[in-house]
C-alpha positions in Angstrom: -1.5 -17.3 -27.3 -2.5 -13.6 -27.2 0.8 -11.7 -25.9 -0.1 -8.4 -27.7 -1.9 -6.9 -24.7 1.3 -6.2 -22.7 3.4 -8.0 -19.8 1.1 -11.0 -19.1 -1.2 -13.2 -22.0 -4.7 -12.7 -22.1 -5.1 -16.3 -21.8 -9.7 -15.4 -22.2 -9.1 -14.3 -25.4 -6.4 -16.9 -26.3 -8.5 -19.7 -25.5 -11.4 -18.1 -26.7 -9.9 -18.3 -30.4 -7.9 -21.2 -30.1 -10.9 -24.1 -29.1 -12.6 -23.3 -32.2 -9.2 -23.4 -34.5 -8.9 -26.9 -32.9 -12.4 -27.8 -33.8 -12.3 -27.1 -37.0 -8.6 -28.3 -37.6 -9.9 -31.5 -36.4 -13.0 -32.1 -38.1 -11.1 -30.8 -41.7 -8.6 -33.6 -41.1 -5.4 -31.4 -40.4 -3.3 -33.6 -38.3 -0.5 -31.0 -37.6 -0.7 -27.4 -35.5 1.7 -25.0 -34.6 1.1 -23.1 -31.4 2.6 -19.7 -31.2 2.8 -16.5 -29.0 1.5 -13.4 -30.6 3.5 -10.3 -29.1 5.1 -7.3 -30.3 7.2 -6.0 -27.8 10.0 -7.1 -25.7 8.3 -6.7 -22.5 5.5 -9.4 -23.0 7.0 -12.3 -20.7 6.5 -15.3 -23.3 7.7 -18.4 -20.7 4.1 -17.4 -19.2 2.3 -18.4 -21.9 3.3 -22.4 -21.2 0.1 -23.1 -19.6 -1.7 -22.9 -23.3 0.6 -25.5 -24.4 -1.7 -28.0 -22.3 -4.7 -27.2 -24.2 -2.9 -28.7 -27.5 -1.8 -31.6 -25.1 -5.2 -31.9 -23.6 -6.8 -31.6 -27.1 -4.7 -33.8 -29.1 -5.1 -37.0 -26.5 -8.4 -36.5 -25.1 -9.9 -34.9 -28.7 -11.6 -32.0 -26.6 -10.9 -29.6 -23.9 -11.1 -30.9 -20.5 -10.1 -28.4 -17.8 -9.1 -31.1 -14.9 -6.7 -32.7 -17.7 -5.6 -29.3 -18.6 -4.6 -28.5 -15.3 -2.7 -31.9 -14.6 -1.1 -32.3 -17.6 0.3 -28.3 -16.4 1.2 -30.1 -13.6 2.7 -33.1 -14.1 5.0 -30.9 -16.9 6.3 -28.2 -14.8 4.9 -28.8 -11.0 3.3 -25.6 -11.4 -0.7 -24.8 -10.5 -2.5 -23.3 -13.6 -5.1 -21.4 -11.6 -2.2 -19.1 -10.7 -0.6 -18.7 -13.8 -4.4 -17.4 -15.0 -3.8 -14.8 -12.7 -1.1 -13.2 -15.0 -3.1 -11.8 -16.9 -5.4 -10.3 -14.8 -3.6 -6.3 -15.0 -5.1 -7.0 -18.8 -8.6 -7.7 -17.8 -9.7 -4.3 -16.3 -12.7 -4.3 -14.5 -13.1 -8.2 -14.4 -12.7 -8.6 -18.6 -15.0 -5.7 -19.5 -12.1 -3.7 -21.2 -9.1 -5.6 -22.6 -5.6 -4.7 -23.8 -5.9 -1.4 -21.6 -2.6 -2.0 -19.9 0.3 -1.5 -22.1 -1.7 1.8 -23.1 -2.3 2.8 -19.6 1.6 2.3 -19.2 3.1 4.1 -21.4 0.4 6.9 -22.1 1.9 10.5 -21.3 0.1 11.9 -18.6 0.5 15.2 -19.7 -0.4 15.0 -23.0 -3.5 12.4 -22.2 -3.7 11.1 -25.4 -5.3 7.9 -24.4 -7.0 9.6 -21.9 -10.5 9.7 -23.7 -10.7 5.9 -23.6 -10.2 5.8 -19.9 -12.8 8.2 -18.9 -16.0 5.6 -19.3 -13.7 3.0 -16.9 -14.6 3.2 -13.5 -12.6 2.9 -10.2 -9.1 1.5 -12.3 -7.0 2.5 -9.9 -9.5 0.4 -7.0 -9.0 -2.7 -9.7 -5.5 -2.3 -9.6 -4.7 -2.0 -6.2 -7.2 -5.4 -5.7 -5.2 -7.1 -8.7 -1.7 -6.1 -7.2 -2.7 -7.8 -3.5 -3.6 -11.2 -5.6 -0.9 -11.0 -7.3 1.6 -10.6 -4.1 0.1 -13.4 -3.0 1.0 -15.9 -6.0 3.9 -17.3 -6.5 5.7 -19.9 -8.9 7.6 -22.6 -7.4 10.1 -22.3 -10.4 12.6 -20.0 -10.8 12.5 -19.5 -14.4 8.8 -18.1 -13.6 9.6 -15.6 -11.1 10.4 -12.6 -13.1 7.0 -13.3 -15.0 5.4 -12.8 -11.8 7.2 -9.7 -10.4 7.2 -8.0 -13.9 3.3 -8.3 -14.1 2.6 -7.7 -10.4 4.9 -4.3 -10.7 3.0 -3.1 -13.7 -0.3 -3.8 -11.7 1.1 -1.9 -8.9 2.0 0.8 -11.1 -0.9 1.4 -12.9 -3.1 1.6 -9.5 -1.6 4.8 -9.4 -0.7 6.1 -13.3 -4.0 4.9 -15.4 -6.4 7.3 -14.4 -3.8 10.0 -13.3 -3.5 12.2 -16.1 -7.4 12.7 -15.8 -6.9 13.5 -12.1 -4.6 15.5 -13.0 -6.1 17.2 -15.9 -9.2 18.1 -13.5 -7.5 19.6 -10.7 -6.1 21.8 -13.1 -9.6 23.2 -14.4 -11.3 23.5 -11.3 -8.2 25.1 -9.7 -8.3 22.8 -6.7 -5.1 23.2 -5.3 -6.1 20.8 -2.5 -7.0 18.0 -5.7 -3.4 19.1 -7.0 -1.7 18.6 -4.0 -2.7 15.1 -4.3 -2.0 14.8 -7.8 1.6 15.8 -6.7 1.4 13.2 -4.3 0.2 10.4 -6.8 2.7 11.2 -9.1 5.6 10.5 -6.7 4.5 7.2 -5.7 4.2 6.5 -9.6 6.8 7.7 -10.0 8.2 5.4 -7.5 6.8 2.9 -8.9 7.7 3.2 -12.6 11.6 2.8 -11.3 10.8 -0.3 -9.7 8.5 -1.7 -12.6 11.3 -0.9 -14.9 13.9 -2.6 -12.8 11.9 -5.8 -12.8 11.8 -5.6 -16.3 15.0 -4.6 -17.0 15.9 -8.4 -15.2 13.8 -10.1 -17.4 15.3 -8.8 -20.7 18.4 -8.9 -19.2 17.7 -12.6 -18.3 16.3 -13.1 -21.4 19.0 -12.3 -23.6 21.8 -14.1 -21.7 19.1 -17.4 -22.1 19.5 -16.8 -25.3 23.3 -15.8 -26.5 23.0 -12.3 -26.4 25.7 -10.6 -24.4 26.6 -6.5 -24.4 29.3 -6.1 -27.5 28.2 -9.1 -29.1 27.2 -12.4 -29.1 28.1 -15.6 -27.1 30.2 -18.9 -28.4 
């Protein structure tokens, strides 16, 4: 399960590589699979990824992947819908899946010294994709509460970025056509990302927080 991108899997791609794994796993006899969750950072929110679990499921009964089965076998394990757990990993699909893995650059790229910025000037309207993504995702929710910092960690990055992915070009602009009008707004942009940041990183800060209680890890040491 691809986890690399940033806060939510990029369940497209995961799936994408993991059908044809399956295939040919089957068909050379291999009986056994283990299913992991590639990531490299602690802000990737692995409990999301437990919808890819039904594919194995799905796969290893039925021998191929059949969606509906997919979906209820999600279901019948956690009384959650898959369709909206897909929706997780929309802020990594920019512009509907024509650029991937944009976010966690887009996050954490200095806007002053716009060194990612190059590869965001051929995207168009990110900030109008984000805002879309961010009203989808405030309208999802899981019934569970174990997934309901998964969903408010991803919908705050989306909401961030519909201000921060495209601002240090703004920015940048307004500053060589010496548009004070365009720099006024800049200013303006940056305090509602800024805004923004502090309440994506207090989401965040839950779920690591939440994380590492789950899993023995208290401040000063570890639990009995």
């Amino acid at each position: 399960v691809w986890l690399w991108s940033g806060h939510g899997p990029l369940f497209s791609r995961s799936v994408r590589n993991t059908l044809p794994a399956l295939d040919a796993c089957r068909k050379g006899g291999v009986r056994e699979v283990l299913a992991t969750v590639w990531h490299d950072s602690p802000e990737g929110n692995i409990i999301a990824s437990i919808p890819a679990l039904s594919w194995f499921v799905s796969y290893g009964f039925k021998g191929d992947f059949i969606i509906e089965d997919v979906k209820n076998t999600f279901f019948n394990a956690t009384g959650e819908d898959y369709d909206t757990f897909m929706a997780l990993q929309l802020p990594e699909k920019l512009s509907g899946g024509n650029y991937l893995n944009f976010a966690k650059t887009a996050l954490y790229n200095d806007v002053l010294l716009g060194v990612a910025d190059k590869h965001f000037e051929k995207i168009e309207n990110p900030c109008g994709y984000y805002r879309e993504t961010t009203e989808t995702l405030k309208n999802l929710n899981a019934k569970g509460p174990y997934f309901d910092v998964a969903f408010k960690t991803v919908t705050a990055l989306s909401d961030l970025l519909e201000n921060k992915f495209s601002y240090g070009l703004r920015l940048k602009k307004a500053y060589d056509e010496k548009v004070a009008a365009s720099g006024e707004e800049a200013a303006a942009t940056e305090k509602a990302a800024l805004e923004k940041a502090q309440s994506e990183y207090n989401t965040a800060k839950i779920k690591l927080e939440g994380e590492a209680d789950a899993n023995g890890v208290v401040k000063g040491g570890a639990k009995n």
